[in-house]
MOPAC internal coordinates of N, CA, C and O (Angstrom, degrees):
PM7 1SCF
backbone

  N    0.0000 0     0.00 0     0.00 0    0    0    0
  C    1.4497 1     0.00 0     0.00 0    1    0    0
  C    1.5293 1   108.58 1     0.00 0    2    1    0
  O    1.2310 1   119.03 1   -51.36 1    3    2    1
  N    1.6294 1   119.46 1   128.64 1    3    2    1
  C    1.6963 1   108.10 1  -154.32 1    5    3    2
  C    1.3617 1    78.24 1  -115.17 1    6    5    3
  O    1.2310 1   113.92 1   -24.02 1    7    6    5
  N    1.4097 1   129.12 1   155.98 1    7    6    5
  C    1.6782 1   117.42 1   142.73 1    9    7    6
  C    1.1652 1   101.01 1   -71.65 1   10    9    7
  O    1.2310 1   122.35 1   -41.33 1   11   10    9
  N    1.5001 1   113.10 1   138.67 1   11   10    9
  C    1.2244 1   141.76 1   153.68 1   13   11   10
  C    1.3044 1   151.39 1  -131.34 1   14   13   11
  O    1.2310 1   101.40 1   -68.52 1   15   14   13
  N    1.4922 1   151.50 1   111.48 1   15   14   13
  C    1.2647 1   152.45 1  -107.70 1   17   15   14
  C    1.7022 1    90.22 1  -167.24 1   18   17   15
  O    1.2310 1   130.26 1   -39.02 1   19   18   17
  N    1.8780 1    97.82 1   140.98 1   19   18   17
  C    1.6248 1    94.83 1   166.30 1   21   19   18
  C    1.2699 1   122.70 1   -33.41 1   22   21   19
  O    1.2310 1   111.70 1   -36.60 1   23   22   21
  N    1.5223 1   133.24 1   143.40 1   23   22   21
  C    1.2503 1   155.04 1   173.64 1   25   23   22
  C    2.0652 1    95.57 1   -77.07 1   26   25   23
  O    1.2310 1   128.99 1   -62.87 1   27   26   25
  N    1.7101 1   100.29 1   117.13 1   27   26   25
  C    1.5971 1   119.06 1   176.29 1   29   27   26
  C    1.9522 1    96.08 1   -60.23 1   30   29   27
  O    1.2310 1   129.55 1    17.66 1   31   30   29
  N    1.4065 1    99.19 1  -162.34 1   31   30   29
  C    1.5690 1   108.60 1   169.07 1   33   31   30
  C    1.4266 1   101.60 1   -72.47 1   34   33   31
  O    1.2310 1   116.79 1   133.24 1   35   34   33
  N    1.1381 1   123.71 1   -46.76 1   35   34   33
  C    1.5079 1   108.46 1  -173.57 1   37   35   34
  C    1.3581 1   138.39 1   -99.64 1   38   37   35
  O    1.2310 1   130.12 1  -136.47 1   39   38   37
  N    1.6390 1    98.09 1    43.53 1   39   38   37
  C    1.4065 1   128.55 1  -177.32 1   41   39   38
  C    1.6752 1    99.46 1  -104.81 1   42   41   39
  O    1.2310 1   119.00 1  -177.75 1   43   42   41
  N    1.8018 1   119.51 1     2.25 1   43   42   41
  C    1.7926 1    98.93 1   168.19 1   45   43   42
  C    1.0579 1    98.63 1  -116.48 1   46   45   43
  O    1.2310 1   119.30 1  -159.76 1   47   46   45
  N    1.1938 1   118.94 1    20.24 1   47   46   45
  C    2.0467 1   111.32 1   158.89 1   49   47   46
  C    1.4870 1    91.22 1   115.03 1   50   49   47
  O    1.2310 1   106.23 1   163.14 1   51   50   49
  N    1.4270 1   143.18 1   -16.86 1   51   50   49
  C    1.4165 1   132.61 1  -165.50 1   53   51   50
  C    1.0625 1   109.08 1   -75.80 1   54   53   51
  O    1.2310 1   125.58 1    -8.72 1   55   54   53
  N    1.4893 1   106.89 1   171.28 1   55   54   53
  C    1.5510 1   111.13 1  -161.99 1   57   55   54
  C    1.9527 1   103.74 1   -81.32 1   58   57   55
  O    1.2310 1   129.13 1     7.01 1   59   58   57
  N    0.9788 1   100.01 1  -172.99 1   59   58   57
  C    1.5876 1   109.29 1   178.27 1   61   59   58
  C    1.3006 1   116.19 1  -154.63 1   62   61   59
  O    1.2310 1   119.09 1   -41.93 1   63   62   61
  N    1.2911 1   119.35 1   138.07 1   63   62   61
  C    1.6265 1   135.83 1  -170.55 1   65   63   62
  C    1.6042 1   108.66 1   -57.49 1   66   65   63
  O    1.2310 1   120.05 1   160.31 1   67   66   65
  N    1.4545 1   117.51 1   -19.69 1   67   66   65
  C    1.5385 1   108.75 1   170.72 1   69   67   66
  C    1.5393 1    94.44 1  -157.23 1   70   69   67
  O    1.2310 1   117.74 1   -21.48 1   71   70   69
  N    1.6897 1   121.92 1   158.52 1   71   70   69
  C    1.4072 1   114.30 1  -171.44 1   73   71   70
  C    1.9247 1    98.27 1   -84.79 1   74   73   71
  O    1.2310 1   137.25 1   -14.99 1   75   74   73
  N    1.4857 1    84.19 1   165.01 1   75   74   73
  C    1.3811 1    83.64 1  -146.44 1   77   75   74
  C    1.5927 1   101.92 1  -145.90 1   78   77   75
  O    1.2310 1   114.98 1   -53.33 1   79   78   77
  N    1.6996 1   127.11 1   126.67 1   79   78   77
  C    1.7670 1   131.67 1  -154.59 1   81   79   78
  C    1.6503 1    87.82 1  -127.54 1   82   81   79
  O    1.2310 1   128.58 1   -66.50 1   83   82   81
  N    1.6339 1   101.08 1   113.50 1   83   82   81
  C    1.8761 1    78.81 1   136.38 1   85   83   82
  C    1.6821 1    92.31 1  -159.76 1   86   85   83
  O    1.2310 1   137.69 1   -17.09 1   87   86   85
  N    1.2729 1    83.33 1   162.91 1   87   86   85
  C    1.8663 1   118.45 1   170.94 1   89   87   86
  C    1.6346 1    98.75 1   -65.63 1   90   89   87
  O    1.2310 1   126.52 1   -52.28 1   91   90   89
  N    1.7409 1   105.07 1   127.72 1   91   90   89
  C    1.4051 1   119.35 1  -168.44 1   93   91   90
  C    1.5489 1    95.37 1   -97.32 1   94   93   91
  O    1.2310 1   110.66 1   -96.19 1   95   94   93
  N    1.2317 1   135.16 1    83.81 1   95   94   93
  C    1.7766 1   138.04 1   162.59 1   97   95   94
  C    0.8329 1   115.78 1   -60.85 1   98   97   95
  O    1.2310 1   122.31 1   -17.16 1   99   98   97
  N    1.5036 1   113.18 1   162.84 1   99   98   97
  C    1.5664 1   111.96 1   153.47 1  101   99   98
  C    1.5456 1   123.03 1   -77.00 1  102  101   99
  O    1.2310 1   131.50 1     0.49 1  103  102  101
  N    0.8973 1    95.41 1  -179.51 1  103  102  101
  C    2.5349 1    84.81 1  -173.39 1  105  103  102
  C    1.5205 1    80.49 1   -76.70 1  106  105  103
  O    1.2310 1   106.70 1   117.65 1  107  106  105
  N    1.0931 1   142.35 1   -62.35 1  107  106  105
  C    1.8985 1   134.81 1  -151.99 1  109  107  106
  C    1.3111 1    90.88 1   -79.15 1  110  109  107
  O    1.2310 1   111.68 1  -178.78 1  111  110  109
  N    1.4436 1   133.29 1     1.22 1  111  110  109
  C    1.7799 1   107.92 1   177.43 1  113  111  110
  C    1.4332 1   123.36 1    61.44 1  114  113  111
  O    1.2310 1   121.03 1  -172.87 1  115  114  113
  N    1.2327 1   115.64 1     7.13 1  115  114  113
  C    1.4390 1   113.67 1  -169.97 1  117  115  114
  C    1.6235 1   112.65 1  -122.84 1  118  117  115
  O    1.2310 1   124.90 1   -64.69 1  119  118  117
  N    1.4099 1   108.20 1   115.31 1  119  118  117
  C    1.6678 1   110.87 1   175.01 1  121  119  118
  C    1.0315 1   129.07 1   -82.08 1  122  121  119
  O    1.2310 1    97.14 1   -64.96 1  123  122  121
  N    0.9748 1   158.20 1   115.04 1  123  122  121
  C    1.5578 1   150.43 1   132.86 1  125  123  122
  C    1.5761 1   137.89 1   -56.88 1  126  125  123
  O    1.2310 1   135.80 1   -39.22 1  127  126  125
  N    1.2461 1    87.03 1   140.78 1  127  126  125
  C    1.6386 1    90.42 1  -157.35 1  129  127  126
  C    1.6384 1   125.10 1  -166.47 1  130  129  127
  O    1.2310 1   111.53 1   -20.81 1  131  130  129
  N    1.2342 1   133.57 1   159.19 1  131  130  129
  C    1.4395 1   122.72 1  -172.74 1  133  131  130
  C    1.6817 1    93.65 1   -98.97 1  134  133  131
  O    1.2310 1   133.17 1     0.86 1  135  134  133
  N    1.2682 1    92.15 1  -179.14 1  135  134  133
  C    1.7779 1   102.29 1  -159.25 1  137  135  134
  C    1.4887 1    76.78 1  -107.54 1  138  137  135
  O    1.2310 1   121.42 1   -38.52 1  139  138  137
  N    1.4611 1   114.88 1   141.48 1  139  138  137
  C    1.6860 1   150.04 1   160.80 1  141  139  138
  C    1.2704 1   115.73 1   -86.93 1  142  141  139
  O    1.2310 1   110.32 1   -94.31 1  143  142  141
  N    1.4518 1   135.78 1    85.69 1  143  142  141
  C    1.4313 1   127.04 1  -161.95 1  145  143  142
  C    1.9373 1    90.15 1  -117.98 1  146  145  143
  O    1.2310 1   115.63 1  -150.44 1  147  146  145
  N    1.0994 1   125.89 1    29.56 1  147  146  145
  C    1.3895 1   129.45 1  -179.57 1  149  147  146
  C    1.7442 1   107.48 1   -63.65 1  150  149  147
  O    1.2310 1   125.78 1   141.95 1  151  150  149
  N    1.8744 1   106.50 1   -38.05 1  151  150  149
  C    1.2532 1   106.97 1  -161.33 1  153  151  150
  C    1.3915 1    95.13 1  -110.06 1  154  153  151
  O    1.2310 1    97.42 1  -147.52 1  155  154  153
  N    1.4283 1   157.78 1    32.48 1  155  154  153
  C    1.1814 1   131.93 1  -161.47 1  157  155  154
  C    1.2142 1   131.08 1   -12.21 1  158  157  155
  O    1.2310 1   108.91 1   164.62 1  159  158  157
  N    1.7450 1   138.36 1   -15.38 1  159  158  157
  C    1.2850 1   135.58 1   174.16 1  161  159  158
  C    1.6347 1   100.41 1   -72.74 1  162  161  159
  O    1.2310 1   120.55 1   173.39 1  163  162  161
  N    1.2711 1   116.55 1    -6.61 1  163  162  161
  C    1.8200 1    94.37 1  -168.71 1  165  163  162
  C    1.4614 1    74.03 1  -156.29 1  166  165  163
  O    1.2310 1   124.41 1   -75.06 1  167  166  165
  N    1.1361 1   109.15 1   104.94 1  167  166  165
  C    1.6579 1   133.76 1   167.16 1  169  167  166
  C    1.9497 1    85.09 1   -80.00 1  170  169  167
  O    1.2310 1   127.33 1   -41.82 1  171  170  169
  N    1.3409 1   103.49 1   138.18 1  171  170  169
  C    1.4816 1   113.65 1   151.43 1  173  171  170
  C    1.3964 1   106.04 1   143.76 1  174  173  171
  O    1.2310 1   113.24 1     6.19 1  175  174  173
  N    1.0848 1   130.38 1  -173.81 1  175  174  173
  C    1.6204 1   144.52 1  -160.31 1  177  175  174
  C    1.8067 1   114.18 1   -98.61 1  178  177  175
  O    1.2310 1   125.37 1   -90.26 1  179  178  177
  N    1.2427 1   107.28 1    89.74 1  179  178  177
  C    1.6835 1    88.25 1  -173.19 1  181  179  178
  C    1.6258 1   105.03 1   -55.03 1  182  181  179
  O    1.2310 1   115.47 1   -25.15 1  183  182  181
  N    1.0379 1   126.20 1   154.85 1  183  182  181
  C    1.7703 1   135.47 1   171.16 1  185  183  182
  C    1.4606 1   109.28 1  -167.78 1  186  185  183
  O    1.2310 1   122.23 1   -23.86 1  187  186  185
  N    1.3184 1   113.33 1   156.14 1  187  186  185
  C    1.3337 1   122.24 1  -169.28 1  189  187  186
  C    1.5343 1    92.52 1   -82.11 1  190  189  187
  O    1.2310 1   123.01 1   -18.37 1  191  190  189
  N    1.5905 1   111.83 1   161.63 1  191  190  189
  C    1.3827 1   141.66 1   179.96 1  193  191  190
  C    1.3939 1   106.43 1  -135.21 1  194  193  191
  O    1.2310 1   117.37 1   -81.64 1  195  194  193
  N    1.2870 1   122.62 1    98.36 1  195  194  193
  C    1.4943 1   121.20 1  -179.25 1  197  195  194
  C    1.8571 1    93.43 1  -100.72 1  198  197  195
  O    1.2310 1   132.25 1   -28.27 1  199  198  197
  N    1.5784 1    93.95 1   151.73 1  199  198  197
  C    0.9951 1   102.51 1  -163.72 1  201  199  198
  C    1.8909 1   100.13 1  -137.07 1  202  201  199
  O    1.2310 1   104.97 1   -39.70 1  203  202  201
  N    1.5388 1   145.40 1   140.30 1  203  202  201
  C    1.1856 1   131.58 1   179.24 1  205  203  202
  C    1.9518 1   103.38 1  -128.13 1  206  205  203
  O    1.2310 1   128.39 1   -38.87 1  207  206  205
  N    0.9186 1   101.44 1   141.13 1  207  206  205
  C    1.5140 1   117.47 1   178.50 1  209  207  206
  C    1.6041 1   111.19 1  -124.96 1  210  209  207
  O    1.2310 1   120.11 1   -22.91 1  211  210  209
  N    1.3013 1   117.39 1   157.09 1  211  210  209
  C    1.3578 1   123.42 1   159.63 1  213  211  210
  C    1.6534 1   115.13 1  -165.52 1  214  213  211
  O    1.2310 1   129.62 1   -47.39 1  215  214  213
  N    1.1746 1    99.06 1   132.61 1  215  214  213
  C    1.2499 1    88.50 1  -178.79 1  217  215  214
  C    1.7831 1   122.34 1   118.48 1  218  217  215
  O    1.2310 1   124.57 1   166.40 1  219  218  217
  N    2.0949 1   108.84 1   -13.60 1  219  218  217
  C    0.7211 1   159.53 1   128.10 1  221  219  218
  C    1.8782 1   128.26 1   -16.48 1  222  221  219
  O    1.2310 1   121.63 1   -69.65 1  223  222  221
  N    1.2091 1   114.48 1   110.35 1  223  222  221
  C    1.4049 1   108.04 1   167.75 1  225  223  222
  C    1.4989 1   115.12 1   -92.21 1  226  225  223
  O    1.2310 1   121.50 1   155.17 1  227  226  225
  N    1.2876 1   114.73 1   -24.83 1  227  226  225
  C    1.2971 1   126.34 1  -160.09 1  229  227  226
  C    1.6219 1    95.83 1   -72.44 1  230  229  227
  O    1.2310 1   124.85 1   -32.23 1  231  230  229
  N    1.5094 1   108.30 1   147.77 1  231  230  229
  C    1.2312 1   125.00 1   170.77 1  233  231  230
  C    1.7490 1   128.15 1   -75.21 1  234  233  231
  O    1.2310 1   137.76 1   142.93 1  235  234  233
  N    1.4156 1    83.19 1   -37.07 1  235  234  233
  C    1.7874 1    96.39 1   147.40 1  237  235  234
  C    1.5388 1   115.21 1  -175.94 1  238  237  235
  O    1.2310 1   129.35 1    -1.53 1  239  238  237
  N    1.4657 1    99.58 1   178.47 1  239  238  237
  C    1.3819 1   119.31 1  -167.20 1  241  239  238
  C    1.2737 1   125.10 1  -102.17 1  242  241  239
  O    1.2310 1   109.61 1   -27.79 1  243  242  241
  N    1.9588 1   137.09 1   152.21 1  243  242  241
  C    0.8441 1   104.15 1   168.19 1  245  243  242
  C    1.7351 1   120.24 1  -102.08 1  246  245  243
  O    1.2310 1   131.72 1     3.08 1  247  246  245
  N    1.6617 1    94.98 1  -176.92 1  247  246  245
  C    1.3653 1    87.39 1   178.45 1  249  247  246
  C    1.7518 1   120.18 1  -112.74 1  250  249  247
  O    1.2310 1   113.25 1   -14.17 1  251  250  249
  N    1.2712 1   130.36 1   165.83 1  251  250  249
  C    1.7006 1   112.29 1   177.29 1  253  251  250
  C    1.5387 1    99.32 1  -144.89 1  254  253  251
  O    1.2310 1   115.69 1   -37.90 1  255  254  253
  N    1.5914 1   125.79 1   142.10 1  255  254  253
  C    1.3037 1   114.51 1   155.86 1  257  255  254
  C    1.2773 1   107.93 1  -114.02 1  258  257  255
  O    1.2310 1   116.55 1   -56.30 1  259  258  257
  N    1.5974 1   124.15 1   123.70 1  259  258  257
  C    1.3322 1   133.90 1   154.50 1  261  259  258
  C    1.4901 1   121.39 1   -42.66 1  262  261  259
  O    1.2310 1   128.76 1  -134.39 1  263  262  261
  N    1.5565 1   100.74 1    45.61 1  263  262  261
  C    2.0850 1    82.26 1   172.53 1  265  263  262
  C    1.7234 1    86.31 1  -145.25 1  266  265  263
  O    1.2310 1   127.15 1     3.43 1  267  266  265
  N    1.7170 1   103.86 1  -176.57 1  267  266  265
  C    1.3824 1    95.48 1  -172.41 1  269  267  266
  C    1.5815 1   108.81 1  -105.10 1  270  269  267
  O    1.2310 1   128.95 1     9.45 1  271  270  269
  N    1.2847 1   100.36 1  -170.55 1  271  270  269
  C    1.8255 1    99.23 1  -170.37 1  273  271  270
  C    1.5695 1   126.09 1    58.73 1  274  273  271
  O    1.2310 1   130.05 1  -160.30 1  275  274  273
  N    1.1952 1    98.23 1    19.70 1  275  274  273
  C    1.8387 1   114.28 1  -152.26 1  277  275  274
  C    1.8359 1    89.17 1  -113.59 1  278  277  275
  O    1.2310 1   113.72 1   -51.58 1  279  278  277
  N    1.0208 1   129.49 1   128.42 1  279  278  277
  C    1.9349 1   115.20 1   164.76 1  281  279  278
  C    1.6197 1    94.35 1   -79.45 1  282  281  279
  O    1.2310 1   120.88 1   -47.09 1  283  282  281
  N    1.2736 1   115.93 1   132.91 1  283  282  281
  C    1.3070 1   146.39 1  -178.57 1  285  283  282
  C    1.6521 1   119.62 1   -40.86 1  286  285  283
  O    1.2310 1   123.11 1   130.84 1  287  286  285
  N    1.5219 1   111.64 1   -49.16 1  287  286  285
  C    1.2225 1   105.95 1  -139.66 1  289  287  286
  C    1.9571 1    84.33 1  -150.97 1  290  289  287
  O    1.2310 1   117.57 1   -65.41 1  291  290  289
  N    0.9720 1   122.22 1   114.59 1  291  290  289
  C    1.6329 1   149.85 1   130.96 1  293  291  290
  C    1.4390 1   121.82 1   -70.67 1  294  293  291
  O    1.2310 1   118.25 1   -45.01 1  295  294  293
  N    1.9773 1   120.94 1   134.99 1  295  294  293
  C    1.0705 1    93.78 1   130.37 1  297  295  294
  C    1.5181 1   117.11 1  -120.38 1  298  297  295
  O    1.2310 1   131.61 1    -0.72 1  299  298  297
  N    1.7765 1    95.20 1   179.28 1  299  298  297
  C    1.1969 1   113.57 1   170.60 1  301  299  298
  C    1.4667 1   100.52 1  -112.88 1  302  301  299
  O    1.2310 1   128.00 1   -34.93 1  303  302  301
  N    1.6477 1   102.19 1   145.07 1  303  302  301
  C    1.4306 1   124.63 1   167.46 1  305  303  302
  C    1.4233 1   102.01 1   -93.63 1  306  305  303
  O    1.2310 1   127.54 1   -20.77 1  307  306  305
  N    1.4567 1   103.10 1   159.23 1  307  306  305
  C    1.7112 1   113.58 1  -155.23 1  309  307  306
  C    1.7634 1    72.10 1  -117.78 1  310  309  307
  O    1.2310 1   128.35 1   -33.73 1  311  310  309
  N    1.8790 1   101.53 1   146.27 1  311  310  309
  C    1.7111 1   109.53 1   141.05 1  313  311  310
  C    0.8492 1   117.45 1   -90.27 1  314  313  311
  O    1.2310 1   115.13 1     2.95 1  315  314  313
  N    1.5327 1   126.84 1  -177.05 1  315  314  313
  C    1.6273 1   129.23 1  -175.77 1  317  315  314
  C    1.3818 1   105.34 1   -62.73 1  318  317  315
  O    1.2310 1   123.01 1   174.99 1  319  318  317
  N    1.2962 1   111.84 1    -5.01 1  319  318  317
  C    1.8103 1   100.94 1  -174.11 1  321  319  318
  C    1.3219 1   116.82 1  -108.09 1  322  321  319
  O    1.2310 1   119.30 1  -169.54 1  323  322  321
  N    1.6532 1   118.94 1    10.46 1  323  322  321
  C    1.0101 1   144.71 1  -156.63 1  325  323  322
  C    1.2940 1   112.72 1    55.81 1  326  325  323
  O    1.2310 1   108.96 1  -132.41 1  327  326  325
  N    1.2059 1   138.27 1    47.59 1  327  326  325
  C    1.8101 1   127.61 1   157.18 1  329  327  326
  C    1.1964 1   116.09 1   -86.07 1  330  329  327
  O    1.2310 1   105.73 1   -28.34 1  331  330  329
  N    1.1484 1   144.07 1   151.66 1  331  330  329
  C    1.7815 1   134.28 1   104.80 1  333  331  330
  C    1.0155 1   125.56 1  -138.30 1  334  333  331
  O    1.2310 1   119.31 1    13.26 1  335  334  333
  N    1.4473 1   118.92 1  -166.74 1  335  334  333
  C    1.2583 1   128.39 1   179.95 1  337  335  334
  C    1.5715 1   121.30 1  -151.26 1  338  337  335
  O    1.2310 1   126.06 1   -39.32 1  339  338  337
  N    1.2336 1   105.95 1   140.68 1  339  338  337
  C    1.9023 1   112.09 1   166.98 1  341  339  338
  C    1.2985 1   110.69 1  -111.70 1  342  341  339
  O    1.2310 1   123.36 1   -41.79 1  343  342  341
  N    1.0921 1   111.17 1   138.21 1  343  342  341
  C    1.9370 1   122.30 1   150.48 1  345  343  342
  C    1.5724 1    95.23 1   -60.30 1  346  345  343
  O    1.2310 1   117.04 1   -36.40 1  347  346  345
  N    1.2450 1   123.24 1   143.60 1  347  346  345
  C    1.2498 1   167.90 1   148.99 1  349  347  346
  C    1.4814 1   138.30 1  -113.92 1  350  349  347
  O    1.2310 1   126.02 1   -46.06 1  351  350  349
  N    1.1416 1   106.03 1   133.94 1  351  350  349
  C    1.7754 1   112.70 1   167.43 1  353  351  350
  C    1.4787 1    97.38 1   -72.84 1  354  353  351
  O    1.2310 1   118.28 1   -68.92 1  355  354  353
  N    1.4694 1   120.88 1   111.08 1  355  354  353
  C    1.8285 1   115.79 1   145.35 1  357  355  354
  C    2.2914 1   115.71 1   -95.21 1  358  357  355
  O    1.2310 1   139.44 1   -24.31 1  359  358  357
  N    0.9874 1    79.90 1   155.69 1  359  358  357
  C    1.2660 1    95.78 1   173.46 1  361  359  358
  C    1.2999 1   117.51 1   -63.95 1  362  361  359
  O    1.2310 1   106.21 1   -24.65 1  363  362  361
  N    1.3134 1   143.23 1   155.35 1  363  362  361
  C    1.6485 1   124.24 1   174.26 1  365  363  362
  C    1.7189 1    79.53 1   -98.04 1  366  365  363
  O    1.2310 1   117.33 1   -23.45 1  367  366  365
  N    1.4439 1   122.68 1   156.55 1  367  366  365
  C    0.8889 1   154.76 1  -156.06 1  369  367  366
  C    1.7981 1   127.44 1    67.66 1  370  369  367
  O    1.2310 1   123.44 1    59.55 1  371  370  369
  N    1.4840 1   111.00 1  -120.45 1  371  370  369
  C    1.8610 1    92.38 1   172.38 1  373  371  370
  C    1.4881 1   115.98 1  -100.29 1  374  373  371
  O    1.2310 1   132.64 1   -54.13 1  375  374  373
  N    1.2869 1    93.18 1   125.87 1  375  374  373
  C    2.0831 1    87.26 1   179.30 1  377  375  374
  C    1.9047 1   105.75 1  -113.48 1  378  377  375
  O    1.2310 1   116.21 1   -81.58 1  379  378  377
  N    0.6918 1   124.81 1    98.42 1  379  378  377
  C    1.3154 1   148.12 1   140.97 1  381  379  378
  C    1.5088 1   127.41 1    -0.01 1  382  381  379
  O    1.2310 1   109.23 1  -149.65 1  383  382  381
  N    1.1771 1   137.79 1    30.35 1  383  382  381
  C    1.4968 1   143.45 1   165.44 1  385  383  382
  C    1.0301 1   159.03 1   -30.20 1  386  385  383
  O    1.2310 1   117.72 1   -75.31 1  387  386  385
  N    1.5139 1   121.94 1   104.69 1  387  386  385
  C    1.5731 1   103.70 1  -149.55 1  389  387  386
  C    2.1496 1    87.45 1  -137.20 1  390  389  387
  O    1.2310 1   130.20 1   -20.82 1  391  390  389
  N    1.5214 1    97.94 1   159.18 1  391  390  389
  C    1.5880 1    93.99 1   175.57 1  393  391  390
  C    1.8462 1    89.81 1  -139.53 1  394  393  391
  O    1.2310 1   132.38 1   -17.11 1  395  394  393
  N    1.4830 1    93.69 1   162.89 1  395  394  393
  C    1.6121 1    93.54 1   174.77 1  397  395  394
  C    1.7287 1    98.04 1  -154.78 1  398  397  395
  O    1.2310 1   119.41 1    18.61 1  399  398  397
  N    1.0405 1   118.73 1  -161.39 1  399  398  397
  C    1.3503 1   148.93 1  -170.67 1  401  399  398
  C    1.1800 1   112.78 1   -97.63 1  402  401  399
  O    1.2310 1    97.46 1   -64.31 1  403  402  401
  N    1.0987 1   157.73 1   115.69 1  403  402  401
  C    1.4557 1   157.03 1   119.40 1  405  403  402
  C    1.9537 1   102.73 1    18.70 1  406  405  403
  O    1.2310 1   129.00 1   106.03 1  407  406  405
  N    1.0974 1   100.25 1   -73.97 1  407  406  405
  C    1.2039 1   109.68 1   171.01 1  409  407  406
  C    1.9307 1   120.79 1   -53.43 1  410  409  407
  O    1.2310 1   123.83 1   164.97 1  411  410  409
  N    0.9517 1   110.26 1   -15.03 1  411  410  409
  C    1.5509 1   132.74 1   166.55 1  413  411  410
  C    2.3249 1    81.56 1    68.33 1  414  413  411
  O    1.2310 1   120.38 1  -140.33 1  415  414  413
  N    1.0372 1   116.87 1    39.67 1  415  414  413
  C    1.6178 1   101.40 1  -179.89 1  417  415  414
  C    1.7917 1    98.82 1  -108.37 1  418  417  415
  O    1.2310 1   119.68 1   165.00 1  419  418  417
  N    1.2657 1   118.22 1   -15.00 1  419  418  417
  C    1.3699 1   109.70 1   172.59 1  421  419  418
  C    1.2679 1    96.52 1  -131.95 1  422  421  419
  O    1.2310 1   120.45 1   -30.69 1  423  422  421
  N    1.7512 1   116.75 1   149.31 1  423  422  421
  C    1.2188 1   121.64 1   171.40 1  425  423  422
  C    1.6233 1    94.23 1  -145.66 1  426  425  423
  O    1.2310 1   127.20 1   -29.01 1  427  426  425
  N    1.4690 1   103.76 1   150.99 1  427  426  425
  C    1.6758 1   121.27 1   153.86 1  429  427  426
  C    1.4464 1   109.71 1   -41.97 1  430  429  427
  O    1.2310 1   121.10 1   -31.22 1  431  430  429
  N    1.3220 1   115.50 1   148.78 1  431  430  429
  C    1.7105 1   134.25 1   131.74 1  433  431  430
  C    1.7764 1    99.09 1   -38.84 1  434  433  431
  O    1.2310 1   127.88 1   -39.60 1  435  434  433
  N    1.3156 1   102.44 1   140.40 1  435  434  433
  C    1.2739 1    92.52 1   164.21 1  437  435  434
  C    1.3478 1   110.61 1   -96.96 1  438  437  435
  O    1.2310 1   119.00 1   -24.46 1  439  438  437
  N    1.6678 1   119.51 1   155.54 1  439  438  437
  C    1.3598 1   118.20 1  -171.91 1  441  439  438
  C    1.4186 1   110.72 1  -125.21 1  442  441  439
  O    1.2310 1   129.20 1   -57.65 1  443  442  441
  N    1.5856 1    99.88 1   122.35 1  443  442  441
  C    1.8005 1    84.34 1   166.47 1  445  443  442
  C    0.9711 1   133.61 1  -104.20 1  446  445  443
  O    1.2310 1   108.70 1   -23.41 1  447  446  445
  N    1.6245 1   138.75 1   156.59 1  447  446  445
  C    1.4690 1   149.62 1  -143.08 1  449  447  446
  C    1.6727 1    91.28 1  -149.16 1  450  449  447
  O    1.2310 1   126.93 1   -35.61 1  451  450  449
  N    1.5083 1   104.27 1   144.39 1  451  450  449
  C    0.9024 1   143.27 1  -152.31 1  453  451  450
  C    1.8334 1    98.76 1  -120.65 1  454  453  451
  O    1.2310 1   111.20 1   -98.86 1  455  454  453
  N    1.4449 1   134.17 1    81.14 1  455  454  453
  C    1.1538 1   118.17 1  -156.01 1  457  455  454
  C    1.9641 1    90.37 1  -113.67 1  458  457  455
  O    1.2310 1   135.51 1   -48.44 1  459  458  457
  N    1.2039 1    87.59 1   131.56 1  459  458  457
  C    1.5559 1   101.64 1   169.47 1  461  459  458
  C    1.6591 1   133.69 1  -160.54 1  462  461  459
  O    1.2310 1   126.02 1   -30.73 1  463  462  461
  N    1.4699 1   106.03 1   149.27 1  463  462  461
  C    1.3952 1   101.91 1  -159.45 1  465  463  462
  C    1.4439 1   123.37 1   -75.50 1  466  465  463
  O    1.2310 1   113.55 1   -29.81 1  467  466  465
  N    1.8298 1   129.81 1   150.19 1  467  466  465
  C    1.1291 1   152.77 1  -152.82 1  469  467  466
  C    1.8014 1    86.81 1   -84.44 1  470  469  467
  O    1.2310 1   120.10 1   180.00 1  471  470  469

C-alpha cells in the first residue's frame, strides 16, 4: 500500500527549473493500517513511503522519521522517473517525514501523517 497523491509537473519524467524532493501523501495525511508487533523494539505499522524527485542525479534517496522508537533512516531507490518507495515502521499516532539527498543539498518539506489502526 504506497501513499499516493496526483503526480505535480515533474511526475512525467520532465526536467525541472531546480532539483526537487517530496514525500507522496495522501491529501487527509492519514494512514491506515494493522499494528506490526513482530519486532517489539519498534512498535508501529510497516507501510510504504513513496517518495518523487526530479532534477536529481542520485539513484536514490534517503529516508528519516522524526518520532521516537522509529529506526531513522531508509533508503529508497529512485526509477528513471524519479519514484520510489520503502516499507517502514510508522508509529501509530503522528510520524513526522522527511526525505533528502545523499548529498544532504536537497531535502523534502517534512510531512506529517496521522497513522492509525484499521
Amino acid at each position: 500500500m504506497a501513499l499516493g497523491v496526483a503526480l505535480g509537473a515533474c511526475g512525467d519524467g520532465g526536467a525541472c527549473e531546480e532539483p526537487m524532493l517530496r514525500i507522496l501523501a495522501p491529501e487527509d495525511r492519514t494512514i491506515l493500517g494493522v499494528r506490526d508487533d513482530a519486532d517489539p523494539a519498534v512498535p508501529g505499522i510497516q507501510h510504504a513511503v513513496a517518495v518523487e524527485a526530479c532534477g536529481l542525479e542520485a539513484e536514490e534517496v534517503v529516508l528519516w522519521l522524526e518520532a521516537p522508537h522509529v529506526s531513522p533512516f531508509a533508503r529508497v531507490r529512485l526509477d528513471e522517473q524519479g519514484f520510489g518507495e520503502a516499507v517502514v515502521p510508522l508509529p501509530v499516532g503522528e510520524a513526522v517525514v522527511r526525505a533528502r539527498s545523499e548529498d544532504r543539498e536537497v531535502a523534502s518539506e517534512a510531512v506529517t501523517l496521522l497513522v492509525t489502526l484499521r
